[in-house]
N, C-alpha and C positions, 0 to 999 in steps of 0.2 A: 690235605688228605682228601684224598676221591673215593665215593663211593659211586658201586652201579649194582642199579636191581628195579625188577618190574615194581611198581607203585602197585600196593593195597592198603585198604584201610589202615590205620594207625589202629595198634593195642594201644589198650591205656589199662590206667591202674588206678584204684580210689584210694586218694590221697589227699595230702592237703599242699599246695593245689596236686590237681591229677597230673598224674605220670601220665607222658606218650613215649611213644615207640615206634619208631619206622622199620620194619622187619623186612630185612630181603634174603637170599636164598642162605647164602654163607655170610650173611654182616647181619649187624641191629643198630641202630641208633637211638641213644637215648638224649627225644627231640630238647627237652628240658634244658640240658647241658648246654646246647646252641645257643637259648636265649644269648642278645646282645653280639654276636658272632655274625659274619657276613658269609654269607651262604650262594652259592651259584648252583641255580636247578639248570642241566643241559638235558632237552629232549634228544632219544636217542633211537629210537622205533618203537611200536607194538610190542606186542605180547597177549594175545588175546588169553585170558584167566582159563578158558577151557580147553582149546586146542594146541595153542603156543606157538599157532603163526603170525606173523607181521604182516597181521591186514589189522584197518581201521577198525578202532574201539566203536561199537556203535551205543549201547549202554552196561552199565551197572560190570564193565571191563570183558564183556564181550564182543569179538566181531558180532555181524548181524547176523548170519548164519547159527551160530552156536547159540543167541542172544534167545532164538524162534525156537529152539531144543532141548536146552539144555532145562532139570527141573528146578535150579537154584534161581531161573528167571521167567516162571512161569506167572502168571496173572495173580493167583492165590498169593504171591510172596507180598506186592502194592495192595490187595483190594483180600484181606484174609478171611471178609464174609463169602469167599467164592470156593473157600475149601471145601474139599466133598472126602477125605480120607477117610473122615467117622463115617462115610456110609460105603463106605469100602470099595470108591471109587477113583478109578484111576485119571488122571490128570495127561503129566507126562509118563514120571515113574512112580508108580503106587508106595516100592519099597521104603525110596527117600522121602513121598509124601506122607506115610505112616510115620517115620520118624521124628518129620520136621513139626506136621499138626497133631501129633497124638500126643502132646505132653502139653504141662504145667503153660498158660500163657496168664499175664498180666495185661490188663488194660488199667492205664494209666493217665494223669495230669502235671503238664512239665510245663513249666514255665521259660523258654526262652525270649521271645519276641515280646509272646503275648501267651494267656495260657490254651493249651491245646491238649488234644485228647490222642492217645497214640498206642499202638498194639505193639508187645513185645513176650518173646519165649519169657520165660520165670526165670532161666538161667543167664537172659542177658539187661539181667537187674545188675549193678547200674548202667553197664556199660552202653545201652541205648540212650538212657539222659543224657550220659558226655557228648555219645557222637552227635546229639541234635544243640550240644552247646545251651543244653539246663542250666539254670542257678537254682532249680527248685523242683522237686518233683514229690511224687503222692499216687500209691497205687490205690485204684477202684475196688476191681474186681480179680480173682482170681481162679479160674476156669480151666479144665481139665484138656479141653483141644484147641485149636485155631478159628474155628468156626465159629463158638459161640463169643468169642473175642472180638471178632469180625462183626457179627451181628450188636453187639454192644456198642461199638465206633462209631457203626452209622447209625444207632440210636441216637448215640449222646453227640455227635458231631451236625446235629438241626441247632444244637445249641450252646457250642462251642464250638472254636476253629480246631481245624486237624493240618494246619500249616504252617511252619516257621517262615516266619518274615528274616531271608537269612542277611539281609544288610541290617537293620535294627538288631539280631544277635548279637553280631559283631562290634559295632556300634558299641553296646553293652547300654541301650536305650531301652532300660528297661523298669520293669515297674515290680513292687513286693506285692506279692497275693497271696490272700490266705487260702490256699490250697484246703483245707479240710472243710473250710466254707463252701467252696464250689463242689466237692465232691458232693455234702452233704444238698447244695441245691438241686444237682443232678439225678441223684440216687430216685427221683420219682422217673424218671426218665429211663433206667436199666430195663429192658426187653424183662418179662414174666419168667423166662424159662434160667434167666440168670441171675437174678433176684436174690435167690440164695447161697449165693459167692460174695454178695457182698461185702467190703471189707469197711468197718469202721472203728476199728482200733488202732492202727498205724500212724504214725506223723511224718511229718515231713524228712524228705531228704535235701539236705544242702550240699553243692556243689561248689569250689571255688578251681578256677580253672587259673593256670600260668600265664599272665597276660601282665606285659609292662607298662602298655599303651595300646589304648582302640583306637583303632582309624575314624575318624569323623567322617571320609566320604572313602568306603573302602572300593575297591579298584581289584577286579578278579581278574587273574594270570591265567593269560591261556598258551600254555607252553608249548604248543603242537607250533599255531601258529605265529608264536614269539622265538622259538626256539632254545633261547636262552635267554635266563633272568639272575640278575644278582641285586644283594641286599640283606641288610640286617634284617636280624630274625628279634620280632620284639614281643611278642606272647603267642598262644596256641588254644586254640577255644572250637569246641566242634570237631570237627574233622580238618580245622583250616589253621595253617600258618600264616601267620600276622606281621607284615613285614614294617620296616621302620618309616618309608614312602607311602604307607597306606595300602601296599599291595596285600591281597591276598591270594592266596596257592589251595583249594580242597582237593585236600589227596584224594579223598574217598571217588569225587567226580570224574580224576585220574587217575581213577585202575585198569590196569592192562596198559600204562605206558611205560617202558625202560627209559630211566632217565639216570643222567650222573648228578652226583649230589657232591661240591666240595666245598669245604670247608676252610673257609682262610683265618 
């Protein structure tokens, strides 16, 4: 059975382990069921995520043109101390920046690689753990726009990482931490003006993600310039299929490519 559709992130689902989903326009796949299944990705063109023509992905499933416009990939989105929406200033577009930084955000501690500090909306609890390939995570603070979230990261990120080491993810080389420990070491560390969001009632969240075997020295697919890959599907962790050779596939890094996906 063949499927075809532009690559976007994978939905996922909190479970035990976590549901994926590969969604395209008229199909879904539910990736889960694959496990042990030999799978063949065929690159098939573009699809830039904003325009919809077949020019080159340049990032985050934009051509480059759309990538410098569009406000879904504005500088605020990587770097969210640079938002200015609470002073009721416009960026690209004010309206989508009022929506996007005016609400509930969490800053957070996730434990992939190693433990790291990381900004996310309130509504993409948990779903930002999965996609960084969490076994462990732990909200800080909870803060009414994007800004003050932003100014908390780079507080707290003098003294912890704000980067996934994504081969030791994968790996699954990883270490148990007591998350409520760190938060509480940090807590002298939260900027003044958000001091009073602090959270310290919560506990940990656990993550177990679908995975049969980790790669010891994983190996990234680059399907643009491989064209076509096949190979058993043997867990799912992050954003990344786990293949039985050691390969790995991040969908997420391959948004805006039309690929056939079958199934033998």
């Amino acid at each position: 059975m063949t499927y075809q559709g532009v690559l976007t992130k994978m939905e996922t689902e909190y479970a035990s382990p976590i549901q994926y989903y590969l969604v395209f326009e008229n199909d879904f796949l539910n990736m889960n069921q694959l496990l042990n299944k030999h799978i063949t990705i065929q690159f098939v063109k573009y699809q830039c995520l904003n325009c919809g023509l077949d020019k080159p992905i340049y990032r985050q499933g934009f051509d480059k043109q759309c990538f410098y416009k569009v406000p879904q990939a504005a500088d605020w989105i990587m770097r969210p101390e640079l938002s200015k929406a609470h002073l009721d200033q416009e960026d690209r577009d004010l309206e989508f920046e009022k929506k996007a930084q005016l609400q509930p955000h969490i800053v957070y501690l996730a434990n992939s690689s190693n433990v790291k500090v990381g900004v996310t909306r309130k509504s993409q609890v948990p779903t930002r753990w999965i996609d960084q390939g969490a076994h462990e995570a732990i909200e800080i603070v909870e803060v009414p726009n994007r800004y003050l979230a932003g100014i908390t990261e780079v507080a707290l990120k003098d003294h912890v990482a704000d980067k996934t080491n994504w081969r030791k993810m994968l790996k699954n080389d990883i270490e148990d931490e007591n998350l409520t420990e760190w938060r509480d070491r940090l807590k002298p560390f939260v900027p003044a003006e958000v001091i009073d969001y602090f959270i310290e009632t919560n506990g940990e969240t656990s993550l177990e993600f679908p995975v049969q075997k980790y790669p010891e020295k994983p190996k990234s697919l680059n399907i643009v310039k491989q064209q076509e890959y096949s190979g058993k599907l043997a867990g799912i962790k992050g954003q990344y299929l786990i293949f039985e050779d050691e390969t790995v596939f991040n969908i997420r890094a391959n948004e805006g490519l039309v690929v056939n996906i079958s199934i033998n």
